[in-house]
Backbone bond lengths (Angstrom), bond angles and torsions (degrees), N, CA, C in turn:
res aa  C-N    CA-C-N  psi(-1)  N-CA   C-N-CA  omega(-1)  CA-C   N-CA-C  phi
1 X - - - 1.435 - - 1.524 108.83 -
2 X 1.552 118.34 143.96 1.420 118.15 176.20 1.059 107.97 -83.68
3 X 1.110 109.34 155.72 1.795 114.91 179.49 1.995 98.43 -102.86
4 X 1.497 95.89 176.02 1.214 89.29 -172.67 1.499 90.00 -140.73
5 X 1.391 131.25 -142.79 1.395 133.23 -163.59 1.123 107.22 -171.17
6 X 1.480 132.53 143.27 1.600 153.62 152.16 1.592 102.66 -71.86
7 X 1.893 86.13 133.27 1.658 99.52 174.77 1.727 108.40 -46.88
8 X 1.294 123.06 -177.73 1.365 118.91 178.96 1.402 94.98 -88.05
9 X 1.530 113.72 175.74 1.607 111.03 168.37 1.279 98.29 -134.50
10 X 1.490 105.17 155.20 1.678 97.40 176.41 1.236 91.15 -130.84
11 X 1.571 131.48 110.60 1.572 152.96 146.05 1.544 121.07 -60.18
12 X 1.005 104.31 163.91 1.261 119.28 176.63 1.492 111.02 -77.15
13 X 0.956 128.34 118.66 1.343 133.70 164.05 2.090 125.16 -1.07
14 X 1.769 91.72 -69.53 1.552 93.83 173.59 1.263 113.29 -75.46
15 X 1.648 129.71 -14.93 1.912 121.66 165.60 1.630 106.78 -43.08
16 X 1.645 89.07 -54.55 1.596 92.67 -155.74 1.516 102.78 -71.79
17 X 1.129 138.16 -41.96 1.378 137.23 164.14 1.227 110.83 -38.72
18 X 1.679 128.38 -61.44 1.468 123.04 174.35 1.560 120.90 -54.11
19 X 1.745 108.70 -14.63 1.462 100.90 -174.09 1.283 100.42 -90.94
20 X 1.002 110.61 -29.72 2.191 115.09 172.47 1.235 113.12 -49.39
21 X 1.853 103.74 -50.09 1.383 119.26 -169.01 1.890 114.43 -48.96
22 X 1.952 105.21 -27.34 1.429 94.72 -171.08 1.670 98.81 -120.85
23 X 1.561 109.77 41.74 1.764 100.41 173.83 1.099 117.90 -76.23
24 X 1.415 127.99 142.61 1.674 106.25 173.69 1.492 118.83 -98.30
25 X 1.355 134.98 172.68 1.261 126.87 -165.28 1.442 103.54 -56.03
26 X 1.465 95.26 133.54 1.527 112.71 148.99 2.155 88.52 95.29
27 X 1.190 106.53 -1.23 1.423 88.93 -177.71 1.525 117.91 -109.86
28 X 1.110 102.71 146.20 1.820 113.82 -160.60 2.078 107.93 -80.37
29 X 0.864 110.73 152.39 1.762 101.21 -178.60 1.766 89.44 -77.52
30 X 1.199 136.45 -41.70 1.352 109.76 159.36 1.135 131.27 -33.81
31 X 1.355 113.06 -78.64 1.551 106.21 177.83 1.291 124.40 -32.15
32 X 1.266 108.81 -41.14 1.536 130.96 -154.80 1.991 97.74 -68.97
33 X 1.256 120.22 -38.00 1.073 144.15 -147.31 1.870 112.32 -111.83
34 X 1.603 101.51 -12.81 1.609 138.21 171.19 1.161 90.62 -68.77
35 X 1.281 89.05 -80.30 1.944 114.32 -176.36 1.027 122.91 -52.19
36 X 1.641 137.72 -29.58 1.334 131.18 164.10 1.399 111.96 -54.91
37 X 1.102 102.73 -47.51 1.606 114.84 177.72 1.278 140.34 -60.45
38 X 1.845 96.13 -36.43 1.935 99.52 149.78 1.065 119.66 -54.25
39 X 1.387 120.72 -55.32 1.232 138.85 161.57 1.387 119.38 0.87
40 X 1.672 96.87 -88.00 0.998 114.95 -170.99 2.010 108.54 -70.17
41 X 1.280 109.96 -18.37 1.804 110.26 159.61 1.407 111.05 -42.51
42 X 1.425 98.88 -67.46 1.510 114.47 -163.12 1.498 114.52 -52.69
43 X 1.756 117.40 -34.09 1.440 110.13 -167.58 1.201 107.98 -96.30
44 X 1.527 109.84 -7.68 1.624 105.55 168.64 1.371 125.24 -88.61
45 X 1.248 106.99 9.14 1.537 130.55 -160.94 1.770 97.69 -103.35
46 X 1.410 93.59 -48.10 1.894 103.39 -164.69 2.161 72.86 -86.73
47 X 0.927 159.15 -50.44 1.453 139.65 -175.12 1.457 102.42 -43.48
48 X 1.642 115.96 -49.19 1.343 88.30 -159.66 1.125 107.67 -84.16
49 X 1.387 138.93 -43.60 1.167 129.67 164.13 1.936 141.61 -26.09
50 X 1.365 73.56 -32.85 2.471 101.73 170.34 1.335 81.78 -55.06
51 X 1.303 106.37 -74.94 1.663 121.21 -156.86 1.397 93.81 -52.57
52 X 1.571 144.71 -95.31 1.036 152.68 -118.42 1.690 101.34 -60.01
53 X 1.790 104.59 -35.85 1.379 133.74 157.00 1.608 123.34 -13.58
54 X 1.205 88.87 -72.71 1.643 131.18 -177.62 1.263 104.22 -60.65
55 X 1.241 123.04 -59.00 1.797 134.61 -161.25 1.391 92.01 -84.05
56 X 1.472 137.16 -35.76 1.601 133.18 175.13 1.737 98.85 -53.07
57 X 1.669 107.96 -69.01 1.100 103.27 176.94 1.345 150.33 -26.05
58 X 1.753 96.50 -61.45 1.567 124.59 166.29 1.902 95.25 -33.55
59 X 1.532 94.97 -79.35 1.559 102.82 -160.92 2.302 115.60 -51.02
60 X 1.493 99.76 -1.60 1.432 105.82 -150.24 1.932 78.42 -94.97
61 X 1.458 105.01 -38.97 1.573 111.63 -166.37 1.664 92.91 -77.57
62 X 1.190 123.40 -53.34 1.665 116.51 -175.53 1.667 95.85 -59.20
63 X 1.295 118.32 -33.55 1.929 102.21 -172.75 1.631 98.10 -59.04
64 X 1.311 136.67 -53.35 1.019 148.73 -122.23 1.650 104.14 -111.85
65 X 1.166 106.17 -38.27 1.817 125.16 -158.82 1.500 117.10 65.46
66 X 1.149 112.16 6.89 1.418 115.67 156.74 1.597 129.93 -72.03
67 X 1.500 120.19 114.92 0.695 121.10 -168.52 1.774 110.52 -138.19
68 X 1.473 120.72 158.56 1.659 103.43 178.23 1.530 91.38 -134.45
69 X 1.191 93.62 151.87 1.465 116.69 -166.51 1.528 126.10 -84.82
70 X 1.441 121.63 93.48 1.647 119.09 -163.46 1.350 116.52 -44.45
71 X 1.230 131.07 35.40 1.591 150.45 -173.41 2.041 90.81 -108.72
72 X 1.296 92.96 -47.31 1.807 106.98 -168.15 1.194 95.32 -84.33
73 X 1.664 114.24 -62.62 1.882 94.48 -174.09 1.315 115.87 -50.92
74 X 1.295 118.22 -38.62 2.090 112.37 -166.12 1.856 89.71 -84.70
75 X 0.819 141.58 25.93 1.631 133.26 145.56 1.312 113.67 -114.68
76 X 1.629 124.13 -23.70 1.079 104.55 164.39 1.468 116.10 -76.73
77 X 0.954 118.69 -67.24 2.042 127.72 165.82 1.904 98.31 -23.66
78 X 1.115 152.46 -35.59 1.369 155.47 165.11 1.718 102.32 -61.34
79 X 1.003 114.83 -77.67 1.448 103.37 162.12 1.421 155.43 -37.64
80 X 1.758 99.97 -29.92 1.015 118.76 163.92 1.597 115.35 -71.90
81 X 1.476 100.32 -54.20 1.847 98.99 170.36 1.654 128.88 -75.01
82 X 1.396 101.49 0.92 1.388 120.73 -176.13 2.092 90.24 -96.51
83 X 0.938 124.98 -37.13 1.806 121.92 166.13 1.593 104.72 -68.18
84 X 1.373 113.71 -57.82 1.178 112.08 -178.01 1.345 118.84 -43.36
85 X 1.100 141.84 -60.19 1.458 168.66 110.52 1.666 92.60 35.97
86 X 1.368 119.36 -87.75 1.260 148.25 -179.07 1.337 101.82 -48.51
87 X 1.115 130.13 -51.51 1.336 130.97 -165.03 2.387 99.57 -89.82
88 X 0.923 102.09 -34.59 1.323 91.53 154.94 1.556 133.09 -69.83
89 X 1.299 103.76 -28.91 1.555 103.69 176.48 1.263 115.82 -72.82
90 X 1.442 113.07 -29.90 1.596 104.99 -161.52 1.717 103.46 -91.66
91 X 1.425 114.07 -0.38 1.593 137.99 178.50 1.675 98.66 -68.48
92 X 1.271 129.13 -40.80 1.561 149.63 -141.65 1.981 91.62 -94.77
């Protein structure tokens, strides 16, 4: 496969110093700067999908009139991190 290339960038002086500042051995500010960029693919990828998620939902509860009441989700989600919690401590 051919590879291809990113336009150049021209930063500010202390970016590029701070991005040096956290390379770890053996890694290139390219790479480093590859990888931000998958990175940053991937989480804009899982955003749109949250969202697209969400808006299926929305429209699935208006088809239906089913709906649950954020009174129930924030006690269930409390419980869930309230096991989690518990189940990490006794891991330790």
């Amino acid at each position: 496969m051919k590879t291809a290339t990113f336009p150049s960038l021209r930063v500010d002086p202390k970016l590029r110093e701070e991005a040096e500042g956290v390379l770890q051995d053996g890694e290139s500010l390219s790479s480093f700067v590859e990888q931000s960029i998958r990175e940053s693919i991937e989480r804009r990828l899982a955003q749109s999908e949250f969202i697209a998620r969400g808006l299926r939902s929305r429209e699935d509860a208006r088809r239906t009139g089913k709906y649950v009441d954020s009174d129930a989700v924030i006690n269930r989600l409390q419980k869930m991190l309230t096991r989690a919690k518990t189940s990490a401590k006794a891991r330790r």
